[in-house]
N, C-alpha and C positions, 0 to 999 in steps of 0.2 A: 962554630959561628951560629947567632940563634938565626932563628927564623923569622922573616919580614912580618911586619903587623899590616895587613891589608886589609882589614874591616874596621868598621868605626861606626859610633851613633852620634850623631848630632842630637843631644836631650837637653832636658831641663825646661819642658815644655808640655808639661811640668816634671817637676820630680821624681812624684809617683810613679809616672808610665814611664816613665826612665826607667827607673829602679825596677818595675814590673816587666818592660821588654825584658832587662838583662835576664830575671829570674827566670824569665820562660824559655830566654834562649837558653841558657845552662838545664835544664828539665829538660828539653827537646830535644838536645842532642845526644846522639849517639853515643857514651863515652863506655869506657872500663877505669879509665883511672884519670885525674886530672891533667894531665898532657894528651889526652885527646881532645878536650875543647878549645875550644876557639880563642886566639889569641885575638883580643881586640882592644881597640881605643874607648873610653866613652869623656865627651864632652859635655858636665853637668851645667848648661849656661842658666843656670835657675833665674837671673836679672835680666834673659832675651823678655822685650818687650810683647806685650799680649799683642796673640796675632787677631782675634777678631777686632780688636780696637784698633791696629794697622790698615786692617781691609777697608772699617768703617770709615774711617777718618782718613785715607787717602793716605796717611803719613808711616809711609813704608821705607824711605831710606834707613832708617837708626836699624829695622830690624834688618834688612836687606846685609848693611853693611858687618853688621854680628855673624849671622850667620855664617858668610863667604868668609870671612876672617876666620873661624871657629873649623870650616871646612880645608882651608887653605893649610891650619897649622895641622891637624889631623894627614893631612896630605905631606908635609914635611916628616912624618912617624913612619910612611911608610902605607899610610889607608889609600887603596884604591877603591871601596865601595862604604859607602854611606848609609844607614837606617836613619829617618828622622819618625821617631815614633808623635806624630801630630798632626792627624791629617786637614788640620787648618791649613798648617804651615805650606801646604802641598798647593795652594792660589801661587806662593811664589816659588815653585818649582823649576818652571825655563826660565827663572829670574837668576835663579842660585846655579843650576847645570851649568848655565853658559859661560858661567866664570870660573868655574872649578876643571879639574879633568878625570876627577874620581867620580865613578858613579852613584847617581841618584835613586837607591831606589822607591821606582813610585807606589807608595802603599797604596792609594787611592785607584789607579790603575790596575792593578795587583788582586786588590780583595774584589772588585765590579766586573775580574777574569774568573776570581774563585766562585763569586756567587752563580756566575753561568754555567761554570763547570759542573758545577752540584745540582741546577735545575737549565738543563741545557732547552728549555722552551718556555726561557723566563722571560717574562713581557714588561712586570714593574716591579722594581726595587726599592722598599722604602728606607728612608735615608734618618737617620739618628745623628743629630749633629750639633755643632754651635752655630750660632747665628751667623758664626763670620764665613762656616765653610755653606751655610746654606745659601745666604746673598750671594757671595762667590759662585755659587754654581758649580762648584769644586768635582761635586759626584753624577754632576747634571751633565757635563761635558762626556765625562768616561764611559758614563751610561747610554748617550743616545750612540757613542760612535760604537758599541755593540749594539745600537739597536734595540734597548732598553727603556723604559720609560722610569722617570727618578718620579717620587712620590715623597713630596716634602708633609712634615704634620701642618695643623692647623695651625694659624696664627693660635689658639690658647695650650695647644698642647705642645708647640714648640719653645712657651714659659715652661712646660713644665720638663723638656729637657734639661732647658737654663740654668733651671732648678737645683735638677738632679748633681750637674757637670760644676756647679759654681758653687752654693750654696751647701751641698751635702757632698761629693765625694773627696774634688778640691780642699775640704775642709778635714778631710782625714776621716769621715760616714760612712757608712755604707750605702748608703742610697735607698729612698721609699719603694720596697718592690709596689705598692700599691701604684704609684705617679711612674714608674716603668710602664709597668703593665697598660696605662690609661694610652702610653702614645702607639705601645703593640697594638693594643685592639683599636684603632683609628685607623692604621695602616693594613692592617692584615683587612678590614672592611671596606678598605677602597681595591684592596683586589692587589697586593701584594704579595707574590711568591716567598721571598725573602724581603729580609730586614738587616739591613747593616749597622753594624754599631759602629760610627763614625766618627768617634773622639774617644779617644786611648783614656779618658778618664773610666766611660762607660763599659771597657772593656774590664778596667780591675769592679766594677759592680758585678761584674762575672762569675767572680772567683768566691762569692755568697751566694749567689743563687744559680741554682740551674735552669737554662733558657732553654728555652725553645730548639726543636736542631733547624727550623729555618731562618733563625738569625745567625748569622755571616759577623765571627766578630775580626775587625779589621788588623787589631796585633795580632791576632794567630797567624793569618794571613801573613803578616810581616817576618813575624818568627819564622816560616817553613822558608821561607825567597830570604831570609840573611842565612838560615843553617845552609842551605843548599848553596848559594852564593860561595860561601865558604869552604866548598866542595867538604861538607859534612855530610851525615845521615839525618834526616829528621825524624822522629819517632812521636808519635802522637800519642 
């Protein structure tokens, strides 16, 4: 008899971090030979509707109704616990839990425990994000209820996240270390501990250059809570 599938990703939000979770959760885990890793689902919805343009525009049914669809069939395989590698997507998180019965896990909640964990008398965390998880409040909520102050860029250096996430990684780039670096030093000058990389785009910008060890990037975060979830080993 094989064995239940009870992990899953909800992706395609986009591709690439799709494709990038998976690779990092196989890297991370623990194995000796492939029947040690993790049996799981992945759901590539590459046509789920952009979610900062949901948050924007108010018109959140179409994505709403994808998602829980996308979770519900994963949930018929046999997934009781969920990755959604996109922490936009994370505005409609008690929108999606309440309908489903497989768990959510919350990245955004998740990485705003790790960043405290690594600086346990962290005061503000700056926040790297899309416009849709900034106006949302997304990391602005998780953060004050540790007690956190969130630290958004400037209205010109929050173009040039935009930039980076739409225009250049999106696009299959690597990203301007120079228009990186412009939003780190904003944030680390307003008196930031950490830095969160808070859209799984800027997360594969990672895997070109070496950061800082005070940015907090939100899939690794994700990767350790799905290998462990999975009652695997993680290994860094």
């Amino acid at each position: 008899m094989s064995r239940p599938i009870r992990m899953g990703i909800l992706g395609g939000m986009g591709p690439m971090a799709t494709s990038f979770l998976f690779e990092r959760i196989v890297q991370h885990t623990a194995a000796e030979k492939d029947q040690d890793h993790i049996d799981l689902v992945i759901v590539n919805r590459a046509t789920m509707p952009d979610r900062t343009a949901a948050i924007q525009s108010g018109n959140v049914d179409e994505f709403l109704e994808q998602a829980v669809s996308d979770c519900l069939s994963m949930e018929q395989m046999g997934v009781g616990t969920i990755a959604v590698p996109c922490n936009t997507s994370h505005y409609f998180y008690d929108a999606i839990q309440s309908r489903i019965h497989a768990e959510l896990i919350h990245m955004v909640r998740e990485t705003v425990l790790e960043a405290k964990r690594t600086c346990p008398e962290l005061t503000k965390l700056g926040i790297m994000a899309t416009d849709g998880t900034v106006s949302a409040d997304v990391y602005g909520k998780e953060c004050r209820a540790q007690g956190i102050e969130p630290v958004y860029p400037s209205e010109k250096r929050q173009k040039d996240v935009m930039h980076l996430i739409y225009d250049e990684i999106k696009q299959g780039k690597k990203g301007e270390e120079d228009r990186f670096y412009r939003v780190v030093s904003e944030l680390t000058a307003a008196g930031c501990e950490r830095i969160v990389l808070a859209c799984t785009e800027l997360s594969y910008f990672k895997q070109y250059y070496h950061l800082p060890a005070y940015v907090i990037d939100s899939t690794d975060v994700l990767v350790r809570c799905f290998i462990e979830r999975a009652g695997k080993t993680y290994i860094a």
